[in-house]
C-alpha positions in Angstrom: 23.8 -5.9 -5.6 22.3 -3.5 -8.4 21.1 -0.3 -7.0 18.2 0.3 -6.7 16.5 3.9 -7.6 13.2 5.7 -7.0 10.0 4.5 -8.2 9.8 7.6 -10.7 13.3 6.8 -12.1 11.6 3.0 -12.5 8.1 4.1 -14.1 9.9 5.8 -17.2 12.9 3.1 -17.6 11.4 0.0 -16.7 7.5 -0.5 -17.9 8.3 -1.6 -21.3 10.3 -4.9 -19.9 7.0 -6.0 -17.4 4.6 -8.3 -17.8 1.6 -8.1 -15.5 -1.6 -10.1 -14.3 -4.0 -8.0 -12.2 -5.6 -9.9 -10.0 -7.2 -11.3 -7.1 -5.4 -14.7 -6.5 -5.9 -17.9 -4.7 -3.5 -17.5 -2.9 -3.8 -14.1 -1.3 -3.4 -13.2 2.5 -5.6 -11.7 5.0 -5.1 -8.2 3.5 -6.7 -8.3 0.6 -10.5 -8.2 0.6 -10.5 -7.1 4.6 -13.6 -6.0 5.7 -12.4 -3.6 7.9 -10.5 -1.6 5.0 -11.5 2.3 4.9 -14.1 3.2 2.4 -14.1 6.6 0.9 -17.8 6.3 0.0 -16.9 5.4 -3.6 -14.5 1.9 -2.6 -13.4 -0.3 0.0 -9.7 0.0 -0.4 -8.5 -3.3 0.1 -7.5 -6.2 -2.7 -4.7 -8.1 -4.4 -2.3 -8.2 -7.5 -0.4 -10.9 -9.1 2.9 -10.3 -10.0 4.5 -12.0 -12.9 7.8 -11.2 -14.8 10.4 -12.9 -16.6 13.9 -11.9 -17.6 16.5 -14.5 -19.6 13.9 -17.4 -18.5 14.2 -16.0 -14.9 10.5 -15.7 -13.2 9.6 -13.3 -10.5 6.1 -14.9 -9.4 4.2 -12.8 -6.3 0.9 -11.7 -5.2 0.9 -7.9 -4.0 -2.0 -7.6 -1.1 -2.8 -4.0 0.0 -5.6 -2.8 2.5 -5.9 1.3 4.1 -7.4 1.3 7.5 -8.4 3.7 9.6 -6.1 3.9 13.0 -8.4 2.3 15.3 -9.2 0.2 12.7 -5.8 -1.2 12.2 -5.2 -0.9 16.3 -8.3 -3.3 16.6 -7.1 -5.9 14.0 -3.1 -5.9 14.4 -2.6 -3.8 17.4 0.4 -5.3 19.2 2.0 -6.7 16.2 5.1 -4.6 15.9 3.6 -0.8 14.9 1.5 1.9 16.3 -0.1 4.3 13.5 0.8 8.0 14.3 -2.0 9.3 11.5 -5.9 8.6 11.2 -4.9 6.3 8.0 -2.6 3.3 7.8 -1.5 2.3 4.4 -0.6 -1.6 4.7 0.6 -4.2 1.8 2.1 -7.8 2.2 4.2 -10.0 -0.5 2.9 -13.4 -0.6 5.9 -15.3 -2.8 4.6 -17.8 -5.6 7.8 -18.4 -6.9 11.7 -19.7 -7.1 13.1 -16.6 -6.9 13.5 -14.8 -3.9 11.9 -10.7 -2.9 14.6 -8.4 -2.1 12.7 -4.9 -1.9 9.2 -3.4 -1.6 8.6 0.1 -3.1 5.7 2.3 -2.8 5.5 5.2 -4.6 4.9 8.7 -2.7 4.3 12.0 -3.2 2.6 13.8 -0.4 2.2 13.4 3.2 3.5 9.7 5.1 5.0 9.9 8.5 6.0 6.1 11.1 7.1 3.5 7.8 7.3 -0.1 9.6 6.3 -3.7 9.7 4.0 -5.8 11.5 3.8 -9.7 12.5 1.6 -11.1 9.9 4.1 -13.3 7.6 7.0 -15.2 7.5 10.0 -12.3 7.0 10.6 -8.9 8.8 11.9 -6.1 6.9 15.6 -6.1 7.5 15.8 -2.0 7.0 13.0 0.5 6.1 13.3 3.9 4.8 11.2 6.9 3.5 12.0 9.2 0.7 11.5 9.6 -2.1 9.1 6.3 -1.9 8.4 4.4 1.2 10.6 1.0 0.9 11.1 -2.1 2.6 14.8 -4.1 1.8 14.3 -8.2 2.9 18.2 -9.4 3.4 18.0 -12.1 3.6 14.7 -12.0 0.9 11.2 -13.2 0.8 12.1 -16.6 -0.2 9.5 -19.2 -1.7 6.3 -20.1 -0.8 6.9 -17.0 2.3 5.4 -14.2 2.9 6.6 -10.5 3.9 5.3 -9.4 7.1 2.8 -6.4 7.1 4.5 -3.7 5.1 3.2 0.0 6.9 3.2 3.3 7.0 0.8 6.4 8.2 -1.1 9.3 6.5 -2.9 12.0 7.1 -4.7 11.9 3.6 -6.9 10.0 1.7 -5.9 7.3 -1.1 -5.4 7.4 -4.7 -4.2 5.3 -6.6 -0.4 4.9 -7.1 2.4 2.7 -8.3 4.7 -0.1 -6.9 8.0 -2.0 -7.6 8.8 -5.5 -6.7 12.1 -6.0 -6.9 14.2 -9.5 -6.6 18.5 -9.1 -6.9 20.3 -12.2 -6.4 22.6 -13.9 -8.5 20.3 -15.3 -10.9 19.6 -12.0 -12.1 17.8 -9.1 -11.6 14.2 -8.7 -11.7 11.5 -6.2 -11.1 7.6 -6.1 -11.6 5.9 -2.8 -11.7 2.1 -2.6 -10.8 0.0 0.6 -11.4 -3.1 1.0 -8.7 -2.0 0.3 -5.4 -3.2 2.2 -2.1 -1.0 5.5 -1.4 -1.9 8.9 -0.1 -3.3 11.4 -2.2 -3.3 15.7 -1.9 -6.4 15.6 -0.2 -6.2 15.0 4.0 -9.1 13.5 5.6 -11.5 16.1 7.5 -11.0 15.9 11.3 -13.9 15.8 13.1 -13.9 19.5 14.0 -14.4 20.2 10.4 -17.2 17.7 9.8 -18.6 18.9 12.1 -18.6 22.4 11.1 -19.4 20.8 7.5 -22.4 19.9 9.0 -23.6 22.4 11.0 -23.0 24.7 7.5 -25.5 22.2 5.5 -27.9 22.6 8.2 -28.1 26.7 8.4 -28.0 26.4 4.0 -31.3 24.1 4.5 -32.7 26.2 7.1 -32.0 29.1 5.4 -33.2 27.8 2.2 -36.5 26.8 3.7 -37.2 29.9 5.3 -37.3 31.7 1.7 -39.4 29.0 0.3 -42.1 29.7 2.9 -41.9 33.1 2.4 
């Protein structure tokens, strides 16, 4: 089987060779449009991709579903299901297969904080291994074949999202396929306040104001 490299090596060698249909599909799962996703006050980060790339008349068809939670959020929805968030956001994705040729790998690209990668029971195939660094990735052996889906694909972060990159990848002998997507959930530089520090957020803005109309009145 062709190995397979980091998502940086693929943004630079493989983009030129990808053709891709964002999306929300028919088709997508449970993930995509959840209305329990995380909302940063700007977005509800939750929605859906279709993948679609062709190589030597070979098709890799596949819709990408993504959706961040917060942990008690996730715990009330899929709690039980295989994984246990150890950070106050859970980054989750799922590959819903549309077509003949069967999903090998998951990447998503990283570069700051993710701790726990795993899998939970929402699909049709487990992750057969899962690894972090330099990108959190999921390997399917054997793959997401068609017309399956990937179970919950899932890992933990302390910060908020941005939005990132993601290789599809299917390696079989009918060749060798990948789709790259741009905008998909991952964790960005900034971590999400605790609740100390809201608080203390808070309590600031109020003395500023108070402070602010005590000058006005005199």
């Amino acid at each position: 089987m062709p190995r397979i490299h980091s998502l940086t090596f693929y943004c630079v060698m493989l983009c030129c060779a990808l053709t891709l249909v964002p999306a929300s599909s028919s088709s997508a799962g449970e993930l995509a449009l959840h209305p329990d996703a995380f909302n940063d006050g700007i977005q509800s980060w939750t929605g859906s991709f279709s993948l679609n790339t062709t190589v030597d008349s070979v098709t890799l068809i596949a819709d990408l579903d993504f959706a961040v939670f917060t942990a008690a959020d996730f715990n009330a929805n899929y709690g039980g299901l295989g994984y246990t968030p150890d950070g106050p956001l859970v980054y989750t994705y799922q590959l819903l297969n549309n077509g003949t040729q069967s999903i090998t790998t998951e990447i998503v690209g990283l570069s700051n904080a993710v701790s726990s990668i795993g899998t939970f029971n929402i699909g049709d195939v487990d992750a057969s291994t899962t690894a972090l660094g330099p990108d959190a990735r999921w390997d399917f052996s054997p793959g997401v074949g068609s017309l399956e889906d990937s179970y919950g694909l899932v890992f933990s972060s302390p910060n908020l999202p941005m939005l990132g990159n993601s290789l599809t990848v299917s390696a079989s002998q009918q060749g060798f396929l990948s789709a790259f997507q741009f905008g998909v959930p991952t964790p960005g530089a900034v971590a999400i306040p605790e609740p100390a520090s809201l608080f203390l957020l808070g309590l600031g803005g109020l003395v500023a104001m108070t402070q602010l109309t005590r000058k006005r009145r005199a």
